[in-house]
C-alpha positions in Angstrom: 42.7 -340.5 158.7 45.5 -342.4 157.5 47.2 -341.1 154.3 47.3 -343.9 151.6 50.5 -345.2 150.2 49.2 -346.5 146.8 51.3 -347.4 143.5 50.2 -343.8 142.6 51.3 -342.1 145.5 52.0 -338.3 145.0 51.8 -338.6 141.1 49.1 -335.5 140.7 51.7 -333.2 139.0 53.3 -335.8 137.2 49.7 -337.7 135.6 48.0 -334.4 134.2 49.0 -331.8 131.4 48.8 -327.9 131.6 45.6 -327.3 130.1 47.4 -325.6 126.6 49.3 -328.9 126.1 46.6 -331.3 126.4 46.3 -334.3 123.8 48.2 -336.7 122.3 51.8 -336.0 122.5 52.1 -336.3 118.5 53.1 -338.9 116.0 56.8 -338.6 116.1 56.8 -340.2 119.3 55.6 -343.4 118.3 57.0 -343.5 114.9 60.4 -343.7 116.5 61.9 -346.4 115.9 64.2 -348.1 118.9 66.5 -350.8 118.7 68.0 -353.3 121.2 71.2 -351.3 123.1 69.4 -347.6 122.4 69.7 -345.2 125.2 66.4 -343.6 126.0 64.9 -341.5 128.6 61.9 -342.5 130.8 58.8 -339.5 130.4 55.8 -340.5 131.5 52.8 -339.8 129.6 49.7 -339.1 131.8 47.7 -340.4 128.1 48.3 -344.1 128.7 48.6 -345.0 132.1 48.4 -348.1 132.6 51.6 -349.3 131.3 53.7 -346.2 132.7 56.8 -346.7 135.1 56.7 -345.9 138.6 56.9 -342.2 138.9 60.9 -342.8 140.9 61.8 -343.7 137.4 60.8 -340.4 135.9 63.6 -338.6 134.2 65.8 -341.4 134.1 68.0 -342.8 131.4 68.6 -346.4 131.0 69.4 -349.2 127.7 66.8 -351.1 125.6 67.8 -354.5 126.7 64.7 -356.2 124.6 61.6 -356.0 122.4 58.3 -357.7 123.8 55.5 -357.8 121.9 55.0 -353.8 121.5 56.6 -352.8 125.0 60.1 -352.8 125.3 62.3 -354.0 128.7 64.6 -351.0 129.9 68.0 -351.5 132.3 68.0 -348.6 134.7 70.6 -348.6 137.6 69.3 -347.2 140.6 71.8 -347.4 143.2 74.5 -350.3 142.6 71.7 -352.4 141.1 69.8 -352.8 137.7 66.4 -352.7 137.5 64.2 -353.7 134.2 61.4 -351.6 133.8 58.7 -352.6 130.9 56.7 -350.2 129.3 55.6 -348.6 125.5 56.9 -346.2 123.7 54.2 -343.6 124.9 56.6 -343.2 127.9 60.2 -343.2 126.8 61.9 -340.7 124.4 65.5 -341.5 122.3 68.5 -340.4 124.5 70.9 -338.2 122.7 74.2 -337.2 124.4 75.6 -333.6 123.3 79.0 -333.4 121.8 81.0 -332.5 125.0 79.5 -335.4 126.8 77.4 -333.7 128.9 73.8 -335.0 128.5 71.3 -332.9 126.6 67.9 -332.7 127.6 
């Protein structure tokens, strides 16, 4: 039988929780507040999938570009392009550089 090549494609690690960690991720994340030209980092949340990323973009870092409605539309380079992914703020956590420039994480 032929192996399918959905949108979900080889997601099973990356759409479920170790069992001690289950649940909502906690307030904090969606009390954050972003703002147009914020540097966040895409984490998909296996709570809310249907507005999550395509799982390539996991772990990537990219700029708030705009606010639209309650999702917000991200500039990620990939290669020598720019791609604009839209999702929530269930799936993207703030960005924050450590002092000697290399990224924290």
């Amino acid at each position: 039988m032929r192996h399918s090549h959905g949108y979900r494609n080889r997601t099973r690690s990356l759409m479920r929780k170790h069992p001690r960690r289950r649940g909502y991720g906690g307030l904090s994340r969606l009390m954050y507040r972003y703002e147009v030209g914020d540097k966040v980092r895409i984490d998909i949340s296996p709570e809310n999938p249907s507005v999550a990323p395509h799982r390539r973009y996991q772990g990537r870092i990219g700029t708030i570009i705009e606010k639209r409605g309650r999702a917000f539309v991200i500039a990620i380079k990939v290669g020598g392009k720019v791609k604009k992914i839209m999702t929530t703020k269930d799936h993207i956590l703030p960005f924050k550089e450590a002092a000697g420039g290399e990224p924290s994480k």
